[in-house]
C-alpha positions as protocol buffer text, in pm:
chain_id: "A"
residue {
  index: 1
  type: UNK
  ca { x: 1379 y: -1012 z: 5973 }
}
residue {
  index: 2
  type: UNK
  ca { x: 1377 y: -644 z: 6040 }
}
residue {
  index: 3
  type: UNK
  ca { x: 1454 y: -535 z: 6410 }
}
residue {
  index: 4
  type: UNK
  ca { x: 1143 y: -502 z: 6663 }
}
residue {
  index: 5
  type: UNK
  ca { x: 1039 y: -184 z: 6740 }
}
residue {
  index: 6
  type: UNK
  ca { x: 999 y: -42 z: 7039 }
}
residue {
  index: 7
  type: UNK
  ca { x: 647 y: 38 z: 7185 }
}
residue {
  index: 8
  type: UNK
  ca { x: 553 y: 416 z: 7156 }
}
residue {
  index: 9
  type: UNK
  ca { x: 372 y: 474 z: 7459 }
}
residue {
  index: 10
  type: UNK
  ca { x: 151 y: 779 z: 7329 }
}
residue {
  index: 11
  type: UNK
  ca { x: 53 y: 577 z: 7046 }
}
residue {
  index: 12
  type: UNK
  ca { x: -31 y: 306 z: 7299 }
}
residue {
  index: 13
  type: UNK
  ca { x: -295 y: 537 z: 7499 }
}
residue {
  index: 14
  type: UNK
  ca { x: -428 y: 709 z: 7264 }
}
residue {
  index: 15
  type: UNK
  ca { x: -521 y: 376 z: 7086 }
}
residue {
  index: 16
  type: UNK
  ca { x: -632 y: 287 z: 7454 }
}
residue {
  index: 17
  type: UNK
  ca { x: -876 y: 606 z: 7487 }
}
residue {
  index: 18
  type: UNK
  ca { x: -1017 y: 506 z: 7155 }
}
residue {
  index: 19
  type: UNK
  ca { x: -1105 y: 195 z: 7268 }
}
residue {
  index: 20
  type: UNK
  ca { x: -1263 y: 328 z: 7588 }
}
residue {
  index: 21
  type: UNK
  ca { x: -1432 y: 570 z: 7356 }
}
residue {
  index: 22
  type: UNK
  ca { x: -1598 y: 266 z: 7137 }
}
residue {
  index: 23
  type: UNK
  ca { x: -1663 y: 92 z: 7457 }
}
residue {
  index: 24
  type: UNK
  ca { x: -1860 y: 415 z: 7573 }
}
residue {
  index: 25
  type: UNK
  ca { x: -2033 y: 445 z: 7298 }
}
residue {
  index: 26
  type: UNK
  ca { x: -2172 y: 108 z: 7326 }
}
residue {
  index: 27
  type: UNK
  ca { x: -2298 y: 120 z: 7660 }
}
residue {
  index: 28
  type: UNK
  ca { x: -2523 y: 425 z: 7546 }
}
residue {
  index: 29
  type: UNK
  ca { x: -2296 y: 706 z: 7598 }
}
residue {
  index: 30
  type: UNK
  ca { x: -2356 y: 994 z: 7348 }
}
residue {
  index: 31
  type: UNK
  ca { x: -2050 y: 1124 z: 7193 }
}
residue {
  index: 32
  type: UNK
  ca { x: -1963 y: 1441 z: 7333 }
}
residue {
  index: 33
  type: UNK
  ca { x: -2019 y: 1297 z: 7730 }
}
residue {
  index: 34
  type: UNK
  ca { x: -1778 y: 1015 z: 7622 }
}
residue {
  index: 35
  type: UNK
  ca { x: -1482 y: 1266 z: 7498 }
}
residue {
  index: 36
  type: UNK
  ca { x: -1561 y: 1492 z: 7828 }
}
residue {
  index: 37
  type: UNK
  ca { x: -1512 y: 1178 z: 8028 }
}
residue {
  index: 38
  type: UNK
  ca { x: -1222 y: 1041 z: 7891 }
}
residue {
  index: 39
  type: UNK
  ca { x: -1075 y: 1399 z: 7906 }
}
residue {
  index: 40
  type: UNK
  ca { x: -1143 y: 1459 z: 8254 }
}
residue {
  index: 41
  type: UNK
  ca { x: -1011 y: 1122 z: 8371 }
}
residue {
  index: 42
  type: UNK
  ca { x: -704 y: 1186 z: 8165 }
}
residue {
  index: 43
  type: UNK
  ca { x: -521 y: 1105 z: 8457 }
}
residue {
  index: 44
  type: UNK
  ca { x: -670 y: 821 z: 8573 }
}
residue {
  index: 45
  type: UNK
  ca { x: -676 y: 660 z: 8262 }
}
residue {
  index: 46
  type: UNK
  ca { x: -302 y: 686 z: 8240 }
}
residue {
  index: 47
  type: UNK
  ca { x: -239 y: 494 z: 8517 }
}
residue {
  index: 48
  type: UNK
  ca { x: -478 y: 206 z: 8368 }
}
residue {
  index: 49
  type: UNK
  ca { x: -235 y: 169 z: 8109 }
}
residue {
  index: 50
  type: UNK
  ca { x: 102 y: 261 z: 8301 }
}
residue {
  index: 51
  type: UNK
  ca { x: 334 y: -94 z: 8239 }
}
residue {
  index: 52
  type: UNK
  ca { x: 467 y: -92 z: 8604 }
}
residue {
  index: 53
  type: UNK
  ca { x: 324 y: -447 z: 8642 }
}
residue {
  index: 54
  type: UNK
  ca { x: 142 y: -341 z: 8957 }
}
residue {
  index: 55
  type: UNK
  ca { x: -278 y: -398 z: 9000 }
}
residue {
  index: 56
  type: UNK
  ca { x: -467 y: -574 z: 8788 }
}
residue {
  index: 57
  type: UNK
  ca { x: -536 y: -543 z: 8346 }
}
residue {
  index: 58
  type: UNK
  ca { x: -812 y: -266 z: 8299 }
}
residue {
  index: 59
  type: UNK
  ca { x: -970 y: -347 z: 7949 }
}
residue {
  index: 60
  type: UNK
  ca { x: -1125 y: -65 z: 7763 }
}
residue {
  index: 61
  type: UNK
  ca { x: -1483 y: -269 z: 7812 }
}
residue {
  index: 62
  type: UNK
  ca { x: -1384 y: -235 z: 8167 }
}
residue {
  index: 63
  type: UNK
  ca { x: -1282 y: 112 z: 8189 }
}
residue {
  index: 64
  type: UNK
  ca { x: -1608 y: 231 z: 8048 }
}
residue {
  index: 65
  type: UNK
  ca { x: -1799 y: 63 z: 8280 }
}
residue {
  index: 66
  type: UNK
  ca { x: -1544 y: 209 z: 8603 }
}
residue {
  index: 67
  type: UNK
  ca { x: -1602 y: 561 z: 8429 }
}
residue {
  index: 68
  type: UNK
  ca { x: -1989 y: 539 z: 8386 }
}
residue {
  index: 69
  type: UNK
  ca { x: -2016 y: 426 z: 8726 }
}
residue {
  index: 70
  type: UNK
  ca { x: -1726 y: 562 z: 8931 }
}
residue {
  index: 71
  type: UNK
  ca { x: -1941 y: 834 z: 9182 }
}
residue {
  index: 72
  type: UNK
  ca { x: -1653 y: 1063 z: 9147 }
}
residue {
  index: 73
  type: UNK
  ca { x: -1703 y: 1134 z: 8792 }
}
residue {
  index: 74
  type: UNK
  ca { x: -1920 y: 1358 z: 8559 }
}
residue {
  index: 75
  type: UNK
  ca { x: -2170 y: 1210 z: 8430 }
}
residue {
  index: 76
  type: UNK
  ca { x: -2270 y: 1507 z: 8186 }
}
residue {
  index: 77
  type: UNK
  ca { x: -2570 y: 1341 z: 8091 }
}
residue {
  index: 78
  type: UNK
  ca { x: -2907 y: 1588 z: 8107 }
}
């Protein structure tokens, strides 16, 4: 059995924005408004996915949903 690899965090969240991108998509998002979202809540989204065991398991479904809602963020839409 070979050895198990260790997780590569970047890999990790940029899989994770993906996701969140999908998930954006889905709830009517166009395509460019999704990337400018994710990109602005760069930040934030990092700490979604941070493994410090603290606050509670933000799914991508749930992510889109807290950035498509959240007041504080750009909507971008026209």
């Amino acid at each position: 059995m070979p050895p198990r690899q260790q997780p590569n965090p970047e890999f990790e969240l940029e899989h994770y924005k993906a996701e969140i991108h999908t998930m954006l998509l889905a709830n009517g998002c166009e395509d460019g408004t999704a990337i400018q979202l994710i990109s602005d809540n760069d930040r934030i989204i990092r700490g979604w996915i941070d493994p410090k065991g603290k606050g509670p398991i933000i799914t991508a479904a749930i992510a889109a949903r807290i950035l498509l809602g959240n007041e504080g963020v750009k909507t971008y839409e026209e």
